[in-house]
N, C-alpha and C positions, 0 to 999 in steps of 0.2 A: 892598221886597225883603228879601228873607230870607238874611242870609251863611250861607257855608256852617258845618256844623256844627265842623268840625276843620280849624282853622286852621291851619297845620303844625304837627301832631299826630297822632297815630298813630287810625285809624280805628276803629271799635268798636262793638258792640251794634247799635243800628239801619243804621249803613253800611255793616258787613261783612251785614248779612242783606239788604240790598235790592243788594248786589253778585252777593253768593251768589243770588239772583232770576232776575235779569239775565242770570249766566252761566248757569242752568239754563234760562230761555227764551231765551238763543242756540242753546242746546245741541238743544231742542225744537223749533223752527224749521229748523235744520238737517237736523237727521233725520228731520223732516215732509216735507223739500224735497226730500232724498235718496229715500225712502219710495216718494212720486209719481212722479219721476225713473223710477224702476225698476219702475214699477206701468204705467207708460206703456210705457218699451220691450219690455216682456216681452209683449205683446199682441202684437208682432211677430212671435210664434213659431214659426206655417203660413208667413209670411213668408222666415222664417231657415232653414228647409227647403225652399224652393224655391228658395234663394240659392244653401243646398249642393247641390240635385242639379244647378241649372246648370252651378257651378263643376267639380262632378266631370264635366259631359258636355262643358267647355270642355278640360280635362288631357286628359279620353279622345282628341279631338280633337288638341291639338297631339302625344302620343304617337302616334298613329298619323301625323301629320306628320313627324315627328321619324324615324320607322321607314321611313317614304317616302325622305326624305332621304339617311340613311344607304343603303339600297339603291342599288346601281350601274345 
């Protein structure tokens, strides 16, 4: 087995660049994940339009209820 390179000592040259790595493909991975994430829900778009005109034919609906109600 191989110790490590910086025994408690301050890291450098090759450690700070395969850190610096690491955080750039967390960084990459994340925003690939994100990317998809949002490349998937937006497909739902015809979708998201018929949600709203549901929703507004639901309000039309209880406002005329509402207008019912109020009358004597």
């Amino acid at each position: 087995m191989v110790p490590p390179v910086f025994i408690g000592g301050v890291p450098s040259g090759m450690e700070l660049a395969v850190m610096a790595f690491l955080l750039i493909l967390i960084a990459a991975v994340a925003y690939g994940t994100v990317w998809v994430v949002r490349a998937v829900s937006d497909r739902g778009g015809s979708d998201l339009e018929a949600r709203v005109e549901h929703l507004e034919g639901e309000v039309a609906a209880l406002r005329e209820d509402r207008r019912n109600r109020e009358e004597p």
